[in-house]
VOGU-3710 file (C-alpha; in Angstrom, 3 decimals, decimal comma):
1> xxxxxxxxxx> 0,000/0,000/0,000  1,335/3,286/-1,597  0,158/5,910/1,201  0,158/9,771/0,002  1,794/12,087/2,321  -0,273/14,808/3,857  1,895/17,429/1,839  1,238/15,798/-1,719  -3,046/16,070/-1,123  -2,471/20,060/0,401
11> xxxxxxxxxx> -0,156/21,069/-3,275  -3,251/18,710/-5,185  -5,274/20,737/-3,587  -3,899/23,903/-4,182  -3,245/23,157/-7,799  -6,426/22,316/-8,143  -7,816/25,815/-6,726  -9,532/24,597/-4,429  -9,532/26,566/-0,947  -8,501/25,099/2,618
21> xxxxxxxxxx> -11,507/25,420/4,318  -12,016/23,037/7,251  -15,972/24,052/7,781  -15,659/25,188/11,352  -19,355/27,140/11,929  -20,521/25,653/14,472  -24,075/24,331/14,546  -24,518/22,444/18,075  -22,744/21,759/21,368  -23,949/19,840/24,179
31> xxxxxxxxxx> -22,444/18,187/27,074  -24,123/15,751/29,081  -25,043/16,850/32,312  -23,302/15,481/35,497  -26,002/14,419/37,389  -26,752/11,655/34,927  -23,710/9,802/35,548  -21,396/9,903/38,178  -17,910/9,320/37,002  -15,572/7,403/39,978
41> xxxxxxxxxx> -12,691/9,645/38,993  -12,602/12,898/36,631  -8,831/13,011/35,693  -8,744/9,630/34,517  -11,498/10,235/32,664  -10,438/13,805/31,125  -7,192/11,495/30,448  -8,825/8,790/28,721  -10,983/11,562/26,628  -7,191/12,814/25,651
51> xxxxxxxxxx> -6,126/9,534/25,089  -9,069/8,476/22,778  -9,145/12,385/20,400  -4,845/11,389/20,311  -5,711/8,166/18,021  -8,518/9,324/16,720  -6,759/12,708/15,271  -3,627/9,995/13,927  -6,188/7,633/12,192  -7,298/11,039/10,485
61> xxxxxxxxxx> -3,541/11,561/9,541  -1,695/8,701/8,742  -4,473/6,695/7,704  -6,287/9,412/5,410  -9,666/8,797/6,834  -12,763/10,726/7,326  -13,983/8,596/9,689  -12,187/6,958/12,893  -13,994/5,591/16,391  -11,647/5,375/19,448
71> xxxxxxxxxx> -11,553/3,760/23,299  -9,924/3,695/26,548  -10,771/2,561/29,728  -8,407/3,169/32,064  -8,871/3,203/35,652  -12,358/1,452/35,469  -13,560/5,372/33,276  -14,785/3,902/29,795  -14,350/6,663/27,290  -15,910/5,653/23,338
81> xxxxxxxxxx> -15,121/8,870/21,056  -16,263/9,000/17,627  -15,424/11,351/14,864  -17,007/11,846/11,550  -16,236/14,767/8,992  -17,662/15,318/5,573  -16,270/13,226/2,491  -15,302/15,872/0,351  -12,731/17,530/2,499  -9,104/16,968/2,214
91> xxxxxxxxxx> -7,319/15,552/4,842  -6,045/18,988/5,775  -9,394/20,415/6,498  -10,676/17,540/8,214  -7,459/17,310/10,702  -8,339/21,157/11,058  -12,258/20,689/11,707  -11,059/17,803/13,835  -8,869/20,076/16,060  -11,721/22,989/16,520
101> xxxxxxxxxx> -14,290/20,415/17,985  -11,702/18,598/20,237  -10,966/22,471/21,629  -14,678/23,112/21,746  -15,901/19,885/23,317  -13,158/19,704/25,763  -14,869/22,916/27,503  -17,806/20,805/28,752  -17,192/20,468/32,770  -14,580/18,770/34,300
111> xxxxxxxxxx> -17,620/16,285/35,507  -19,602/15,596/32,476  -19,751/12,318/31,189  -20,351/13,069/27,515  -20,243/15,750/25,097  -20,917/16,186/21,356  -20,155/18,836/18,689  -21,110/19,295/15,525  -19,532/21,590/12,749  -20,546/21,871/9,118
121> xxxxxxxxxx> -17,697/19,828/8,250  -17,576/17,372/11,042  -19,045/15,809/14,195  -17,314/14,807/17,409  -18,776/13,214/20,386  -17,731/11,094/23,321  -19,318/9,167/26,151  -19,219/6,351/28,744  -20,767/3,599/26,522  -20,353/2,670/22,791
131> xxxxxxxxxx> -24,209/2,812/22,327  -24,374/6,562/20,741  -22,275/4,571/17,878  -25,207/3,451/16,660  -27,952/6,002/17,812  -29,632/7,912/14,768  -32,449/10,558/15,912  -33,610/9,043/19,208  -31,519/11,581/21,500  -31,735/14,851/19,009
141> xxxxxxxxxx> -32,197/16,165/15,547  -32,064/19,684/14,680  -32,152/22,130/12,075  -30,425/25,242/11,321  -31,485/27,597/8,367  -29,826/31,138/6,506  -31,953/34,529/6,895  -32,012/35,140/3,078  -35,003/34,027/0,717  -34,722/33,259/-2,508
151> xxxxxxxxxx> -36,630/34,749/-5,257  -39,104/32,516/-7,450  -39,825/30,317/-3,924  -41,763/28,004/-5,258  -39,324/26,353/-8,205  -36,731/26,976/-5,582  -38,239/24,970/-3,184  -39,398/21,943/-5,492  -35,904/21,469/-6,411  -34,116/21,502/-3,403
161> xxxxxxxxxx> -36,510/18,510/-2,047  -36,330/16,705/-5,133  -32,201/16,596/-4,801  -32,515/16,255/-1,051  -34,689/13,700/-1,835  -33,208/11,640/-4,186  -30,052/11,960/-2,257  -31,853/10,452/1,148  -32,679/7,491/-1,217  -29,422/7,007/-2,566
171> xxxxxxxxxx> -26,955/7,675/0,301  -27,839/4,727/2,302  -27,460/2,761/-0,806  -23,909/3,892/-1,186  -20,908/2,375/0,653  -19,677/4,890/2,744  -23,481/6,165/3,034  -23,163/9,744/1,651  -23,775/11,560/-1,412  -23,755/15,252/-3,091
181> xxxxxxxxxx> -25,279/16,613/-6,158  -25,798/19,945/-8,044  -27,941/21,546/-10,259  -29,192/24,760/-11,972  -32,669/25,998/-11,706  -34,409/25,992/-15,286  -33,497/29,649/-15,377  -29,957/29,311/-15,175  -30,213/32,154/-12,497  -28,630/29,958/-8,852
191> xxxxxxxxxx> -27,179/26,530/-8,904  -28,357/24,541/-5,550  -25,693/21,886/-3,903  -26,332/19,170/-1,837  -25,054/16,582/0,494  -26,127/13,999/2,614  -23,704/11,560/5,067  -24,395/9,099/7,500  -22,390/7,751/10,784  -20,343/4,645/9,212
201> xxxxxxxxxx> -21,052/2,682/12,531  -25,023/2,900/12,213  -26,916/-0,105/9,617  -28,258/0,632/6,006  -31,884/0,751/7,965  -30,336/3,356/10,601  -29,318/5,791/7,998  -32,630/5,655/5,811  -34,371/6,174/9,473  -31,988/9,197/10,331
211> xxxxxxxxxx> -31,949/10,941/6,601  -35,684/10,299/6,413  -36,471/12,526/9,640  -33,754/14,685/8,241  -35,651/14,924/5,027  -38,908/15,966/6,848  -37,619/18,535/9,043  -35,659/20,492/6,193  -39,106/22,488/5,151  -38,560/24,558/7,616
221> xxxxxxxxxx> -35,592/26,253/6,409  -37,060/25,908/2,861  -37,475/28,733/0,422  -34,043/30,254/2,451  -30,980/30,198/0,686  -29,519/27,117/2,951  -30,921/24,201/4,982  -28,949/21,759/7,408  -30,354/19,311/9,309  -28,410/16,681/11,881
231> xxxxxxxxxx> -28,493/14,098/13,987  -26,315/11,757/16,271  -26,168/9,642/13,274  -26,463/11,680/9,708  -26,312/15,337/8,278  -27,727/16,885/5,140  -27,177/20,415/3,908  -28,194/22,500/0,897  -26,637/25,802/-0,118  -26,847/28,042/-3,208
241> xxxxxxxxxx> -22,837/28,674/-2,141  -20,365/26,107/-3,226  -19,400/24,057/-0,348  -17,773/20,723/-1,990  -15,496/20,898/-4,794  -16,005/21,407/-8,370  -14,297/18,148/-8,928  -16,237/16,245/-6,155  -18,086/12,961/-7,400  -21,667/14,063/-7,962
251> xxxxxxxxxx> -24,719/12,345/-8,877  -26,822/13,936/-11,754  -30,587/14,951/-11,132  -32,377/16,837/-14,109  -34,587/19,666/-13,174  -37,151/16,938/-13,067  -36,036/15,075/-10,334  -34,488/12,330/-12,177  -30,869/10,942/-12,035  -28,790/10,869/-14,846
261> xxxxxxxxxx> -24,949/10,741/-15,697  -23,239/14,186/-14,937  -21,089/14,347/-18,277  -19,576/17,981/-17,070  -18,473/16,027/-14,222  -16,968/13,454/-15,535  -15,127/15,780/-18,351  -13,609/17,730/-15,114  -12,967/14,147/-13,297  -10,944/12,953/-16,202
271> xxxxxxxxxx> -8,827/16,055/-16,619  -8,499/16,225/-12,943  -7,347/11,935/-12,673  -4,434/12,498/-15,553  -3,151/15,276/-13,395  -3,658/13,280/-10,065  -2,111/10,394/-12,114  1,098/12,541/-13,056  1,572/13,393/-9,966  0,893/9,997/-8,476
281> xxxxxxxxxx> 3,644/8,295/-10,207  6,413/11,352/-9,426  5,450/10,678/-6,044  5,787/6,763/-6,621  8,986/7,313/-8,454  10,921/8,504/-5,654  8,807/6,608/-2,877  10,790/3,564/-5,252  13,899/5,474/-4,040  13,441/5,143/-0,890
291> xxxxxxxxxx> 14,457/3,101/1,851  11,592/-0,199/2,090  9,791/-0,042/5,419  7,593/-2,994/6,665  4,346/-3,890/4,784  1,347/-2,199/7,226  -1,079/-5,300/4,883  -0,410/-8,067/8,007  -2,173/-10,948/6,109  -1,476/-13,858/8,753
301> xxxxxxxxxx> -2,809/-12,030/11,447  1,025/-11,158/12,723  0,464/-7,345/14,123  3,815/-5,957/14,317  3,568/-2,218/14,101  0,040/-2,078/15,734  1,370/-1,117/19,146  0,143/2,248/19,082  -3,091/0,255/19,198  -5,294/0,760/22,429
311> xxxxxxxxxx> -6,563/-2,159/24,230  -10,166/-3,101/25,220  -11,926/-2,276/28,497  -11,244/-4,868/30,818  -13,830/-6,383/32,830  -13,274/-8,805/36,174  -14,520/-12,329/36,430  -16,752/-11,877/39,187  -18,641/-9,098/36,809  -18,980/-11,751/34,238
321> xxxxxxxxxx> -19,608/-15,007/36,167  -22,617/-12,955/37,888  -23,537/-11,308/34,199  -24,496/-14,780/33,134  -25,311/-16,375/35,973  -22,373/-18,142/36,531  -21,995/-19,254/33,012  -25,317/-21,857/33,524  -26,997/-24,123/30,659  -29,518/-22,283/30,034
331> xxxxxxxxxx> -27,466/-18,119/29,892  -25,665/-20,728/27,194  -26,678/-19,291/23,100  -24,325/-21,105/21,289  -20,566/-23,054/20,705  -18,406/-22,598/18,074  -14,923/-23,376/17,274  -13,355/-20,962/19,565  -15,842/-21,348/22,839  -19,007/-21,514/24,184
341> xxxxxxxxxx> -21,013/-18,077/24,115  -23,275/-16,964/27,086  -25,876/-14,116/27,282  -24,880/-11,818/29,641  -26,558/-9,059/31,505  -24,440/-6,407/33,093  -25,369/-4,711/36,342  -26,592/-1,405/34,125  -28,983/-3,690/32,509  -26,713/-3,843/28,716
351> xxxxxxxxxx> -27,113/-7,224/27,277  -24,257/-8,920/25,889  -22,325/-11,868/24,643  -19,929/-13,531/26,549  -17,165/-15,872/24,910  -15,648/-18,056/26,758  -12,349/-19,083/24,231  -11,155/-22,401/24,549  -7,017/-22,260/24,295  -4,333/-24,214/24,264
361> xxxxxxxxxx> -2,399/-23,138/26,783  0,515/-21,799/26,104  3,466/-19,051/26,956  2,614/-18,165/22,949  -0,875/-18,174/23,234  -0,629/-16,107/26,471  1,896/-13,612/24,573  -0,228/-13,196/21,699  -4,022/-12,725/23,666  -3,682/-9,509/24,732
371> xxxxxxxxxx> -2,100/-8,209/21,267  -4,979/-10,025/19,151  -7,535/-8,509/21,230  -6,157/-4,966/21,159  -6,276/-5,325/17,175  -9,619/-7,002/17,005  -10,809/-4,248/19,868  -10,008/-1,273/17,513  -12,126/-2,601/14,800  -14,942/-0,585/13,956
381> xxxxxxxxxx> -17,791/-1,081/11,329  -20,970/-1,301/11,287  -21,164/-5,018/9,603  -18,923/-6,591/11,858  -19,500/-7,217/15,410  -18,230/-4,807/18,005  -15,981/-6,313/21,124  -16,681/-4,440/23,914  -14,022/-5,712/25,949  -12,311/-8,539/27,651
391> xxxxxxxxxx> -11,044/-10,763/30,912  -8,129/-12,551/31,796  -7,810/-14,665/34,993  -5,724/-17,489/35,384  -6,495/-19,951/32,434  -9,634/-18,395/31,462  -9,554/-15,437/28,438  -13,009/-14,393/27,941  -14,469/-11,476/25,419  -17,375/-9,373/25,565
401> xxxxxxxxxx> -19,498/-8,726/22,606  -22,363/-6,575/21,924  -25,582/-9,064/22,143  -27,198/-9,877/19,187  -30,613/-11,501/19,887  -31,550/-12,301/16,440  -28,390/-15,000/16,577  -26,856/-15,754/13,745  -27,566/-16,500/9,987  -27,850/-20,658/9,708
411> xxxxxxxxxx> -31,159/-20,418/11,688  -32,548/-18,302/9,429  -31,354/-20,526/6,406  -31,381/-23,811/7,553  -32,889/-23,932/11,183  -35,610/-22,771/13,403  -36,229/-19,418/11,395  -36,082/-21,032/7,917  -38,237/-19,254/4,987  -38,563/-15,930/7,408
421> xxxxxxxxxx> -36,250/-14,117/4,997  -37,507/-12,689/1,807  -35,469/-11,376/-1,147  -34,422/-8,054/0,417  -33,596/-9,399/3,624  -31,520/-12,117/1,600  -29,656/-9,035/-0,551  -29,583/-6,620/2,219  -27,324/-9,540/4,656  -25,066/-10,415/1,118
431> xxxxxxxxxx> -24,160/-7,004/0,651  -23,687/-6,045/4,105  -21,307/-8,803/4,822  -19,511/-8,011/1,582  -18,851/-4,821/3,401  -17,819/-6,344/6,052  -15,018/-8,375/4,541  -14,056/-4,920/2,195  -13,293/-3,114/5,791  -10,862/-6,535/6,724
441> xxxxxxxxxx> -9,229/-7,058/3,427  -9,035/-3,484/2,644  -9,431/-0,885/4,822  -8,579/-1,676/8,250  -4,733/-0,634/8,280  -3,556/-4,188/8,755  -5,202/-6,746/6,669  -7,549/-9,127/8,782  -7,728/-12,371/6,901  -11,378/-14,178/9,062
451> xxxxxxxxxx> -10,937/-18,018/7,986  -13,442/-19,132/8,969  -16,905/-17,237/7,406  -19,855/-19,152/7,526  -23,519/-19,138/8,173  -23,361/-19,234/12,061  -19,787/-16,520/12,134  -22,780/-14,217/10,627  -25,320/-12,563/13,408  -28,228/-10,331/12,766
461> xxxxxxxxxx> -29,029/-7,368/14,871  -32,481/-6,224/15,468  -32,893/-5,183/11,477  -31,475/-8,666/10,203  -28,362/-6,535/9,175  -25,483/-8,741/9,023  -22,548/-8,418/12,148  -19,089/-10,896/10,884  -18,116/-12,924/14,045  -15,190/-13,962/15,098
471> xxxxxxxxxx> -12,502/-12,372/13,021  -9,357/-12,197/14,136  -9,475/-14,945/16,114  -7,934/-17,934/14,021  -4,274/-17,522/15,711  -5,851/-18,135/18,903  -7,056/-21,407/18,056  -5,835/-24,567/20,356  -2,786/-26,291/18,439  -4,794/-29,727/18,354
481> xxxxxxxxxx> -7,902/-28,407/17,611  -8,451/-27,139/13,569  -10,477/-23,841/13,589  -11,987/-24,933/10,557  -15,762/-25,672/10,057  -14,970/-28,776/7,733  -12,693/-31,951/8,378  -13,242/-32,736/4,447  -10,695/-30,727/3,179  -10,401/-29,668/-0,913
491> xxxxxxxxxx> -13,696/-31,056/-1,387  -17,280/-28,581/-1,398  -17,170/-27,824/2,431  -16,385/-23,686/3,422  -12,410/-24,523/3,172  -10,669/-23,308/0,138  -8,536/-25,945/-1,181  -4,977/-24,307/-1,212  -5,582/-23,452/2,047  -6,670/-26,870/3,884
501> xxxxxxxxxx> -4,663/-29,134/2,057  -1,568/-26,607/0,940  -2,019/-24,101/3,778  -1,292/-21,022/1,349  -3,343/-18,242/3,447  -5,163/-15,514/0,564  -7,681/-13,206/0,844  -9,133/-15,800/-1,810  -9,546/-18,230/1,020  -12,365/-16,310/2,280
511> xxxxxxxxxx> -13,329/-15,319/-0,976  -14,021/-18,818/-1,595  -16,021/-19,082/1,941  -18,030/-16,482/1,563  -18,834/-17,520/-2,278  -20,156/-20,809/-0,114  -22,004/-18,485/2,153  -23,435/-16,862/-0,489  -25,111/-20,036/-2,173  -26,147/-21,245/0,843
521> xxxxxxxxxx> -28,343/-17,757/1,463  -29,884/-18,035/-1,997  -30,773/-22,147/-2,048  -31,750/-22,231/1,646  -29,380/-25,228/1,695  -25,950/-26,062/3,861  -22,753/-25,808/1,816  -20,798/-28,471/3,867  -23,527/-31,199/3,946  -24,958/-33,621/1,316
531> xxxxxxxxxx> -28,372/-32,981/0,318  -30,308/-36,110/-0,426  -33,196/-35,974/-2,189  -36,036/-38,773/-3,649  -34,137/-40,822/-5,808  -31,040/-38,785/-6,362  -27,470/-39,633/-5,342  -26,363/-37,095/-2,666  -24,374/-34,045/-3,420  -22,469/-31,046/-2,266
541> xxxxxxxxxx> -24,584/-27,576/-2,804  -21,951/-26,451/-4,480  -21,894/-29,767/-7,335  -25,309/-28,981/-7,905  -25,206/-25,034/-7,981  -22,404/-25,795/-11,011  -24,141/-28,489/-12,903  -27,556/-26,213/-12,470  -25,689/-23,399/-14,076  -23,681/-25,436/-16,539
551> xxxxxxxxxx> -27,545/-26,131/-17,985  -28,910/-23,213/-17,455  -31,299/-24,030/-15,099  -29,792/-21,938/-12,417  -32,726/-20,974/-10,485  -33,744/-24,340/-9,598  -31,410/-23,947/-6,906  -33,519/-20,818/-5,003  -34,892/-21,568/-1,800  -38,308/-22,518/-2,379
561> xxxxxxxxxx> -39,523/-20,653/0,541  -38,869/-17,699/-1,480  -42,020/-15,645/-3,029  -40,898/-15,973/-6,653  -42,974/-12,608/-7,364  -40,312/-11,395/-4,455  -37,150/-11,257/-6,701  -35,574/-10,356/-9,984  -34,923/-13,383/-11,801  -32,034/-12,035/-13,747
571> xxxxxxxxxx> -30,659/-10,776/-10,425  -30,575/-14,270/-8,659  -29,003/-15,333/-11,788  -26,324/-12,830/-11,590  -25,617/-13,412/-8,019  -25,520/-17,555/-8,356  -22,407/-16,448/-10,679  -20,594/-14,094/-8,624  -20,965/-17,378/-5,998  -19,469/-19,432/-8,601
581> xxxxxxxxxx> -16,521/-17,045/-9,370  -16,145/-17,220/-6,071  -15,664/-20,490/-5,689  -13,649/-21,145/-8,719  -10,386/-23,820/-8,269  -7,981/-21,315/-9,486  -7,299/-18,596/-6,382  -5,862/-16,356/-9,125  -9,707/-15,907/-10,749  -11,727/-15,150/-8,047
591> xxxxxxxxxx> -12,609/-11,351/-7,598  -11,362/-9,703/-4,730  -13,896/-8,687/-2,155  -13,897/-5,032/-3,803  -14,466/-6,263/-7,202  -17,053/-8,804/-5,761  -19,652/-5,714/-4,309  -18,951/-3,685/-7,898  -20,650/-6,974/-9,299  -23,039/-6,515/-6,999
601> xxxxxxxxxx> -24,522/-3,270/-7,756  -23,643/-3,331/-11,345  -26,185/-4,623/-13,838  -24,714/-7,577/-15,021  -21,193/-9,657/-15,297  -18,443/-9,193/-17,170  -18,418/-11,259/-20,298  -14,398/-12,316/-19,460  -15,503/-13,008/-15,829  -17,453/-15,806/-16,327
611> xxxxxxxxx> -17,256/-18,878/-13,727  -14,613/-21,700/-14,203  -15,395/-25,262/-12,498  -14,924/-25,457/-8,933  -12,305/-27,810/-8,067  -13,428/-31,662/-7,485  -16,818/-31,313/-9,491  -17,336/-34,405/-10,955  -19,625/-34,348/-13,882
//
């Protein structure tokens, strides 16, 4: 990974002509008052607050993000800081917006347990508990309008909610959920810009929830010359000024309310890539010349040069054995190939998952815990499941997760749940967990390889939005114990062939898995059994996906639960073949995770990406 020093994007900027303007006007502060939370002991706090805006303000820099969540808990005071700032500003200008709400938020009292601001280019909050992660409008929305009225009102006013609108509908659709647009009223006389951005750690459903009371409360700045409205969890602005850049990726909506392709913008985007491109490769060139330094992409889950890294709250035994009632039968939800899991209920009345690893134990083992956690600990996104923190004592090494009642995937495919999910739901859990697996392979700064995805590794929270289990933990695994879900290995189980028999570790491995996983939410049927039917000679569900499509027949294989008025036939029959190329016997033609979601949301497959035989198909 090639990564762009902060002085290359300022001179792009500047040769671009595009002003540094981190967005500073502030449009809300509050800080959480006192008496709703007594903290044990305010300078540990304060210092964990510190402690939590220091990594979150690095991610920003070295990492080039616009989004970063931090923790610390210290001294028994839990601090969860998260920091969002628009998409279109350059890393300069978010560092800068960044820096005004850690110095405005860090004037809340000495006592307060939380505190939130919230710029036009960014939003910063912090508080005791991870749970405002994932809050949308519950706690506040607001609005705040400009004093000036336009002329001609009413064409005004229809267009800005027709771009607001169409924005609302396709942020959430977006990965990254945000979007901007401009346009010129028929008149030629103001051009209107918009944007729209939700919180990365809420769900698909969260954002459409937040943007749509967003939406609804906008008409009250309407006919004025700009609009904002915000929430713990989203923001949306109009403005007849230019806030975003002339280059900035757009969406095209005609004066009709209808999306398009924004030629102008992709004239400018061209120019604008050949220059970026030019300057790209000088910068290449004589990053060549330069001394190598370590590769940050980690892909066997070693995590040298994570030790700036903080580590998870820790919570004691006794807190956990009376959580779950001292680990009984019936507190038990489920075992899987790293431990039994146990609801818990803490003393505050938070539900959550307890995982009680089983280890081999070991002085590695016991050398390598607390470093795995602290990297598994500082991963945040909204499609993989949040640990909330963890417990050493003696033998035992136990991790807290958030709870997800809704369990996991395989019992709404194959167990007591099966035919609940309809075509959406089915999409809505593929692409989400697609995402999932993007933010491991690709955007976490050290490449998390799972190895082990499956059905059951996939929980549903409250909106059947996917959550990825266990990453992370595969080096943890007892020595004579495989972590894999499949003792047949190179045949049609979850286990990619050059990895169980050859044990050549690839992003492809999980590529392959999920390909599996993938079938198995389409047919209703378990990848890594046979499935006997009247009269017909048992077989893998990944023989018969290939010898359906090798006929043509390929929707044979839906689940038959399925409302076939529910679903685009064309679109099940795209997504059986991105399962195939998934699954293909050659490592080097599967798609990479990225390429997979493209597929995805494009309208059909490449002609030279069509599925090879899996390996061991007999025909």
């Amino acid at each position: 990974m090639i990564i762009i020093t902060f002085m290359f994007w300022s001179s792009w900027w500047a040769l671009n002509g595009v002003v540094s303007d981190p967005q500073t006007n502030l449009l809300r502060k509050d800080c959480t008052p006192a008496g709703i939370l007594v903290l044990p002991n305010f300078s540990i706090f304060s210092d964990n607050v510190n402690e939590t805006f220091g990594e979150i303000r690095e991610q920003i820099m070295s990492i080039n993000k616009h989004f970063a969540t931090a923790q610390q808990g210290n001294g028994g005071n839990p601090v969860f800081s998260l920091f969002q700032c628009r998409n279109y500003l350059s890393v300069h200008d978010c560092v800068g917006c960044f820096d005004a709400a850690a110095k405005q938020v860090r004037n809340c009292p000495a006592a307060s347990p939380g505190g939130l601001v919230v710029y036009d280019g960014c939003f910063l909050g912090y508080e005791t508990t991870g749970a405002f992660l994932e809050q949308t409008t519950e706690d506040f929305n607001a609005v705040s309008c400009s004093s000036q009225t336009m002329t001609g009102s009413t064409s005004f006013t229809s267009l800005a909610q027709q771009m607001l609108k169409s924005l609302q509908t396709t942020a959430p659709k977006n990965q990254g959920f945000f979007a901007a647009t401009r346009i010129e009223l028929p008149d030629n006389s103001t051009t209107i810009y918009a944007f729209v951005q939700c919180t990365e750690t809420i769900t698909q459903t969260g954002c459409v929830n937040c943007l749509n009371t967003g939406y609804n409360n906008m008409p009250t700045c309407l006919p004025n010359s700009e609009g904002r409205a915000y929430a713990y969890g989203c923001f949306m602005r109009y403005s007849t000024t230019s806030f975003f850049p002339d280059n900035y990726q757009t969406i095209h909506i005609t004066s009709e309310g209808k999306q398009g392709s924004n030629k102008k913008g992709t004239i400018i985007g061209v120019v604008v890539g050949v220059v970026a491109f030019v300057l790209i490769l000088l910068t290449l060139l004589a990053w060549i010349k330069r001394p190598k330094r370590p590769e940050r992409s980690v892909p066997r889950g070693d995590i040298s040069g994570v030790s700036k890294l903080k580590g998870p709250i820790n919570f004691s035994y006794r807190e956990l054995k009376f959580a779950t009632k001292s680990f009984s039968a019936e507190n038990k939800v489920g075992e899987g190939g790293f431990g039994a899991v146990y609801k818990g209920t803490l003393k505050n009345g938070k539900a959550v998952a307890v995982k009680k690893l089983t280890l081999h134990q070991s002085k590695k083992v016991e050398e390598e815990f607390e470093s795995e956690v602290k990297l598994i600990s500082n991963v945040h996104h909204r499609n993989l499941i949040r640990l909330l923190g963890c417990c050493s004592k003696r033998n035992e090494r136990i991790l807290i997760y958030e709870y997800m009642k809704n369990t996991s995937l395989d019992k709404f495919l194959f167990g007591k749940n099966r035919g609940s999910l309809n075509w959406k739901q089915r999409y809505d859990i593929i692409l989400g967990t697609t995402r999932g697996i993007t933010y491991l392979h690709e955007e976490f700064h050290v490449r998390i390889i799972h190895r082990d995805i499956k059905a059951n590794n996939i929980l549903l929270d409250n909106d059947l939005q996917p959550r990825i289990a266990d990453f992370g933990l595969a080096k943890l695994s007892p020595e004579e114990k495989s972590h894999l879900s499949t003792k047949f290995a190179g045949t049609l189980g979850y286990t990619a062939s050059e990895y169980a028999i050859h044990g050549q570790l690839l992003e492809k491995a999980d590529i392959y898995s999920f390909g599996i996983v993938l079938l198995e939410i389409i047919s209703g049927e378990q990848g890594n059994e046979l499935n006997i039917h009247d009269d017909v000679e048992g077989e893998f569900l990944l023989k018969k996906a290939w010898k359906l499509y090798e006929r043509g027949l390929h929707m044979e294989l839906v689940d038959n639960t399925m409302d076939p008025n529910d679903y685009n036939v064309e679109e099940v029959k795209k997504i059986i073949e991105i399962g195939l190329l998934c699954t293909q016997a050659s490592a080097e033609l599967r798609p990479s995770i990225s390429e997979v979601i493209v597929l995805l949301q494009g309208n059909g497959l490449l002609e030279n990406m069509r599925p090879t035989m899996p390996i061991l198909i007999e025909t």
